[in-house]
C-alpha positions as CSV (number, residue, x, y, z in Angstrom):
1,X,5.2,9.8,-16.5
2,X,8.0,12.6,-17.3
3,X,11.0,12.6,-14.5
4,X,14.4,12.8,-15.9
5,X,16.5,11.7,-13.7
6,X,20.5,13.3,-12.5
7,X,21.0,10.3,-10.5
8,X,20.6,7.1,-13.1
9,X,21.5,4.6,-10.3
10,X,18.6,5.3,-8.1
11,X,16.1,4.9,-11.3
12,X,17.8,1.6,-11.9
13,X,17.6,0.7,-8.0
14,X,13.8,1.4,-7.5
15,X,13.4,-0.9,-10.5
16,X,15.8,-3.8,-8.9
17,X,14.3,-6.6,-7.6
18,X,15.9,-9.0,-5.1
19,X,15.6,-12.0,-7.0
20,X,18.3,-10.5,-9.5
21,X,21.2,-10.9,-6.8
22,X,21.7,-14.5,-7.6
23,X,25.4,-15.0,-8.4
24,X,26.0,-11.0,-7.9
25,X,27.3,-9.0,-4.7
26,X,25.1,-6.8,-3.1
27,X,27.7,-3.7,-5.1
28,X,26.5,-5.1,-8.2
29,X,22.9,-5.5,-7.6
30,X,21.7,-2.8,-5.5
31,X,17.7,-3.8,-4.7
32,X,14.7,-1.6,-4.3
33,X,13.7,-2.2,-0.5
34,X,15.6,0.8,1.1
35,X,14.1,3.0,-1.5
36,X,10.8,1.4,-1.0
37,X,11.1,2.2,3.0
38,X,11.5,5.2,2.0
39,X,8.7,5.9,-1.0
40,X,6.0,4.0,1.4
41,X,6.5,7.5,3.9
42,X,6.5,9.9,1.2
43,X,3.3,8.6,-0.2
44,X,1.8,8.5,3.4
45,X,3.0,12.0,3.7
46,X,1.3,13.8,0.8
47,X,-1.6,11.6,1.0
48,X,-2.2,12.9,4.3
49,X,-1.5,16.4,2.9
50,X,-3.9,16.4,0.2
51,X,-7.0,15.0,2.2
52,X,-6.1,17.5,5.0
53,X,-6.4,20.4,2.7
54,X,-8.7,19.0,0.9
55,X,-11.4,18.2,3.5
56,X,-11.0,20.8,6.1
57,X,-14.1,19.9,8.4
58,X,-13.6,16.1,8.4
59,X,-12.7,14.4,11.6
60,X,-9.3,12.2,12.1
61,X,-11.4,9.0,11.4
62,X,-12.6,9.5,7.9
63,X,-9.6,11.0,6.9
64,X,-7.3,7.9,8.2
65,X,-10.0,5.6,6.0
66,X,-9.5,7.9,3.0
67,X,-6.1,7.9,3.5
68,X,-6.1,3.5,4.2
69,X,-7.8,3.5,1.1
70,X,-6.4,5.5,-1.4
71,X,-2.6,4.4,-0.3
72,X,-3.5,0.5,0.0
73,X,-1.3,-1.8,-2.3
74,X,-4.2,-2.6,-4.4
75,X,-4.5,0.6,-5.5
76,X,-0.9,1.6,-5.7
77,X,-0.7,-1.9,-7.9
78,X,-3.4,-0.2,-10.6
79,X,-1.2,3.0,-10.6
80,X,2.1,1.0,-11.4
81,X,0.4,-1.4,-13.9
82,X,-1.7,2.4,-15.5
83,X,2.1,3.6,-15.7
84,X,3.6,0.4,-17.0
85,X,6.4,-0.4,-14.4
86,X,6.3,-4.1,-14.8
87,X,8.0,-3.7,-18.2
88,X,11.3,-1.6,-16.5
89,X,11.6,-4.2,-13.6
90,X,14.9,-6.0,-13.4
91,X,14.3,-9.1,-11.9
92,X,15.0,-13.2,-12.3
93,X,12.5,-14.9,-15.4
94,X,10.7,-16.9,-12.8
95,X,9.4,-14.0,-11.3
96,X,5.7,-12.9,-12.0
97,X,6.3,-9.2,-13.1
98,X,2.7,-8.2,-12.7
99,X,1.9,-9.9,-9.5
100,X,0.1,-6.5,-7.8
101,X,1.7,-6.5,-4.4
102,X,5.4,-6.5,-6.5
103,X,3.8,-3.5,-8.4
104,X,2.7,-1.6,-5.4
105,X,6.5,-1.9,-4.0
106,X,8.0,-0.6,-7.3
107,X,5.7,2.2,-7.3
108,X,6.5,3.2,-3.5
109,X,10.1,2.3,-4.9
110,X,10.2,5.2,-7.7
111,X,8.6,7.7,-5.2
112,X,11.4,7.0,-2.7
113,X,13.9,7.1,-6.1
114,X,12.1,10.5,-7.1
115,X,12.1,12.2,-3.9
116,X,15.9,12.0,-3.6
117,X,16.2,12.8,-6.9
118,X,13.9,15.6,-7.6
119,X,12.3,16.3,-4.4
120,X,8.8,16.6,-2.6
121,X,7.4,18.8,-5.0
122,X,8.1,16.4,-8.1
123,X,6.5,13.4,-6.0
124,X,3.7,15.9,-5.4
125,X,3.2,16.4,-8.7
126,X,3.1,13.1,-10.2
127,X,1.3,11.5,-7.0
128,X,-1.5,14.4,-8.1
129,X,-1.6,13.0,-11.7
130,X,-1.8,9.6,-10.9
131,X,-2.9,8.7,-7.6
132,X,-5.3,11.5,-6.6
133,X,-6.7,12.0,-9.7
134,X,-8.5,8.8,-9.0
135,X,-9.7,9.6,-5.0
136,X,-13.3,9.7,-6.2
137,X,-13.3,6.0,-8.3
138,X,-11.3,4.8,-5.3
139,X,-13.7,5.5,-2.3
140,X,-16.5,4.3,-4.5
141,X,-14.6,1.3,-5.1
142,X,-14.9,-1.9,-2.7
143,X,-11.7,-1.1,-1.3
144,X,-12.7,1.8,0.6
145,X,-16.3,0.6,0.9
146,X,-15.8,-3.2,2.3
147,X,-11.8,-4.2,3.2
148,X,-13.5,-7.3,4.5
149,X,-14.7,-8.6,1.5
150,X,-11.8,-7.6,-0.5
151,X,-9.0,-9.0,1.7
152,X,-11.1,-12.3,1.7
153,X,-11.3,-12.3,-2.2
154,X,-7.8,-11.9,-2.6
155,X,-6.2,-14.3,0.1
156,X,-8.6,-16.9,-1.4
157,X,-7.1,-16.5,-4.6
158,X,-3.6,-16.3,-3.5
159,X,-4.0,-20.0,-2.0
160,X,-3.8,-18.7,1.7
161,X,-7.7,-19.4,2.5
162,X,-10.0,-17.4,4.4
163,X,-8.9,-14.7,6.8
164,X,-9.8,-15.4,10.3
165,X,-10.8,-12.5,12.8
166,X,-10.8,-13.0,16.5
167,X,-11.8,-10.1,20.0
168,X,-9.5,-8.7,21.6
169,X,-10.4,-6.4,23.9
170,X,-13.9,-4.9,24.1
171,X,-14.4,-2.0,27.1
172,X,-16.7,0.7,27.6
173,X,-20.8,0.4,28.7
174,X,-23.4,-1.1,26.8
175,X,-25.0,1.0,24.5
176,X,-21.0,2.7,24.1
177,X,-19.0,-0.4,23.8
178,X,-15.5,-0.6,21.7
179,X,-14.3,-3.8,20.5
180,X,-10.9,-4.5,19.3
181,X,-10.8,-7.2,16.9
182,X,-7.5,-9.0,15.3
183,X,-7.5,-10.4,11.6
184,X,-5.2,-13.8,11.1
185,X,-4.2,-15.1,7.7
186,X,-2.8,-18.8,7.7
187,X,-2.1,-18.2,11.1
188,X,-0.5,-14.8,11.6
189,X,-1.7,-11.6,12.5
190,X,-1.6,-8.8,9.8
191,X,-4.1,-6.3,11.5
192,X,-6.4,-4.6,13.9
193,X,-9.0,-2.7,14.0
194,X,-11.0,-0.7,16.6
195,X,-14.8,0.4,16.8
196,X,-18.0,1.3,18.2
197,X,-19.3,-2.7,17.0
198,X,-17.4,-6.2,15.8
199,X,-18.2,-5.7,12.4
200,X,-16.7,-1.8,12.4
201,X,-13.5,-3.0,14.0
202,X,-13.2,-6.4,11.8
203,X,-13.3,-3.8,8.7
204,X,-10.7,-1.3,10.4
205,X,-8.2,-4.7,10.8
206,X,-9.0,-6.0,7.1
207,X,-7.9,-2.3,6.0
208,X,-5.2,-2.6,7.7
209,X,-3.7,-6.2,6.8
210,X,-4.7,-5.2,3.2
211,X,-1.5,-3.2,2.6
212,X,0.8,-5.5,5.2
213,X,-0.3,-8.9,3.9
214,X,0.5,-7.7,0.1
215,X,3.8,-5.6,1.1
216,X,5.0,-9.3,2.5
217,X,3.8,-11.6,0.1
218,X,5.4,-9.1,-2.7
């Protein structure tokens, strides 16, 4: 990836990771959160933008699980870890460079760090190259086909055992019911999901907790 930066300090934020503040005041170590607050909307934002351009006759729905899918920290993880980012990150030895949910933040990090920079266009551009290039392997990928299964796989193998979904709400007559389902992991909720059967709304909440659960266990 080519971006030349004017401002050198917000390159070396968006690759700053807390755990390097040990021992240094917050002037010294400047971290990558505030510019990963900020990356996470601009990503959102020109997601949204190419799938509404792109798909002119597709309803809200389908175009918010595009969207989920395509801007989900796994996915962001495999763009960062494509681009290398692990190997500019400035963080303590202990930490685990590669872990994906670390990678996905860096990655939202730099956008934020390139927006200010360079501006929308530039984060267009490289979000084009990178992220959308790959819209077709993503939604045939199990990420966009079954959250469920994917957000079990990887809690399991992050020690946090299986997720655990739960009704909410259901409303509606019988052969037009919604349900509103909840997903739990170790015992707090990271997402919910809404639809015309349990199974549709347990998949809506699994997308959902997909990007929290990995944005807070970075």
């Amino acid at each position: 990836m080519s971006c030349s930066f004017k401002n050198k300090g917000l390159l070396k934020q968006a690759f700053t990771h807390s755990s390097c503040k040990q021992g240094l005041s917050v002037l010294d170590c400047e971290t990558y959160e505030r510019l990963e607050f900020l990356g996470d909307s601009v990503v959102n934002l020109l997601t949204a933008e190419f799938l509404f351009l792109k798909y002119g006759k597709e309803n809200e729905g389908m175009l918010s699980k595009k969207k989920s899918a395509i801007v989900s920290g796994a996915v962001l993880a495999r763009v960062a870890k494509h681009l290398k980012l692990h190997s500019h990150l400035i963080a303590a030895k202990e930490l685990d460079k590669k872990n994906p949910a670390l990678l996905a933040d860096v990655f939202e990090a730099l956008m934020g760090a390139v927006y200010l920079d360079m501006g929308l266009e530039k984060c267009r551009e490289i979000l084009s190259k990178f992220l959308f290039s790959r819209e077709n392997e993503i939604l045939k990928s199990e990420i966009f086909q079954n959250p469920k299964a994917l957000l079990n796989e990887k809690t399991q193998e992050l020690g946090f055992g299986a997720p655990v979904y739960e009704i909410l709400e259901e409303w509606g007559e019988i052969h037009k019911r919604k349900f509103k389902m909840a997903v739990s992991i170790s015992g707090r909720c990271f997402g919910q999901g809404i639809g015309l059967s349990k199974k549709e709304a347990e998949q809506g909440a699994a997308k959902e907790a997909l990007k929290r659960f990995f944005k807070k266990n970075g």
